[in-house]
C-alpha positions in Angstrom: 13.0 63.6 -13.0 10.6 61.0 -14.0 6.8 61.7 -12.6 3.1 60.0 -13.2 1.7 61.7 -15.7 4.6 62.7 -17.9 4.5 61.9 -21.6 6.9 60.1 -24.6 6.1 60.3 -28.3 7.7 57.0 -28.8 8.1 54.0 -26.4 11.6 53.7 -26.5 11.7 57.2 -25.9 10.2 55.7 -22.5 12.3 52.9 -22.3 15.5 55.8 -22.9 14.4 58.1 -20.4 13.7 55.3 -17.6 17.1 53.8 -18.4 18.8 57.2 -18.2 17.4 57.8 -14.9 18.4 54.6 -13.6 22.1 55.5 -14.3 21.9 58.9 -12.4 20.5 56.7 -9.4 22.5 54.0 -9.5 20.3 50.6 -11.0 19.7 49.0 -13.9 16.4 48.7 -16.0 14.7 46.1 -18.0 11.8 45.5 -20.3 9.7 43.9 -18.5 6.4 43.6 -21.0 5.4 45.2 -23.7 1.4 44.5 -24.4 0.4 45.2 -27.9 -3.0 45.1 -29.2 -3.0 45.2 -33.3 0.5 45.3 -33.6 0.7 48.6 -32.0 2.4 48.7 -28.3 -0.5 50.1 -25.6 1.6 49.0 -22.5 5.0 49.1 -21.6 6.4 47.9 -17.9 10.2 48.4 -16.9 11.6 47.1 -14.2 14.4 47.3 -12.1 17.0 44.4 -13.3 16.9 42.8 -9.7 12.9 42.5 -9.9 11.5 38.9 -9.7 13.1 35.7 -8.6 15.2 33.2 -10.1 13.7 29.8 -11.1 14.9 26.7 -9.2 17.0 24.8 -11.6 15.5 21.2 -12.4 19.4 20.1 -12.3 22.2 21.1 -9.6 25.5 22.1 -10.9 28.6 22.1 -9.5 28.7 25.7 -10.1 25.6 28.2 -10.3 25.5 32.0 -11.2 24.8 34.1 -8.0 21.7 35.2 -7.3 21.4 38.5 -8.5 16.7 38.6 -8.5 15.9 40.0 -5.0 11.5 40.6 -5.6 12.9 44.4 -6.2 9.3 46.9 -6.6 10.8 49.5 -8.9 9.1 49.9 -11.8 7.7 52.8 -14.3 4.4 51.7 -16.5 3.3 53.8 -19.3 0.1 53.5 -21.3 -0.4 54.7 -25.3 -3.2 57.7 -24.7 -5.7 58.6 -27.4 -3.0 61.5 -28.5 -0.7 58.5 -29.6 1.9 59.8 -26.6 3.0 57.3 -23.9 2.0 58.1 -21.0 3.6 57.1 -17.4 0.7 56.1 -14.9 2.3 54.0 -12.6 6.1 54.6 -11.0 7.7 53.3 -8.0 11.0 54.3 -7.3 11.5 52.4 -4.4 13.8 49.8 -4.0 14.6 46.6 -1.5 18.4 46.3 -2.6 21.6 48.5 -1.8 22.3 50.7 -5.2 25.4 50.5 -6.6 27.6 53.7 -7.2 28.3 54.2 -10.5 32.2 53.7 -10.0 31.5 50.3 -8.9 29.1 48.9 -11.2 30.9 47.0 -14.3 31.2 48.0 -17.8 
């Protein structure tokens, strides 16, 4: 399990082990932003794939993808430390959406 404080060599090491434990629970993950400072990444953020909102479109169509963005919370931030490790400071694992079990979910 995933906890503040734990620690990834790499950053998509990070990314890997959010995304893994988003499958055992049922919910998608993202990149959310990835701050870099001298072309080295110091700040990851994933999210869950129904964070945010959509944007309004400036043109109706007849026919519109659903809306999938619900303003979901869930999200793991990880820092680069002095060490050169990533380092997960902030994690919510709360969400504002039904999960879907994994036989349902697409491939």
């Amino acid at each position: 399990e995933l906890c503040i404080g734990m620690e990834f060599s790499f950053d998509e090491t990070a990314y890997f082990s959010y995304q893994k434990y988003g499958g055992k629970h049922s919910f998608d993950v993202r990149k959310q932003r990835r701050k870099t400072k001298n072309a080295t990444v110091v700040r990851l953020l994933y999210v869950c794939s129904k964070e945010g909102y959509r944007k309004e479109p400036t043109v109706k169509k007849s026919y519109s993808q659903p809306i999938t963005h619900c303003g979901c919370k869930a999200h793991m931030t990880s820092y680069l430390q002095r060490t050169g490790r990533y380092k997960i400071v902030s994690f919510d694992q709360n969400h504002n959406h039904d999960l879907v079990k994994t036989p349902m979910k697409h491939c």
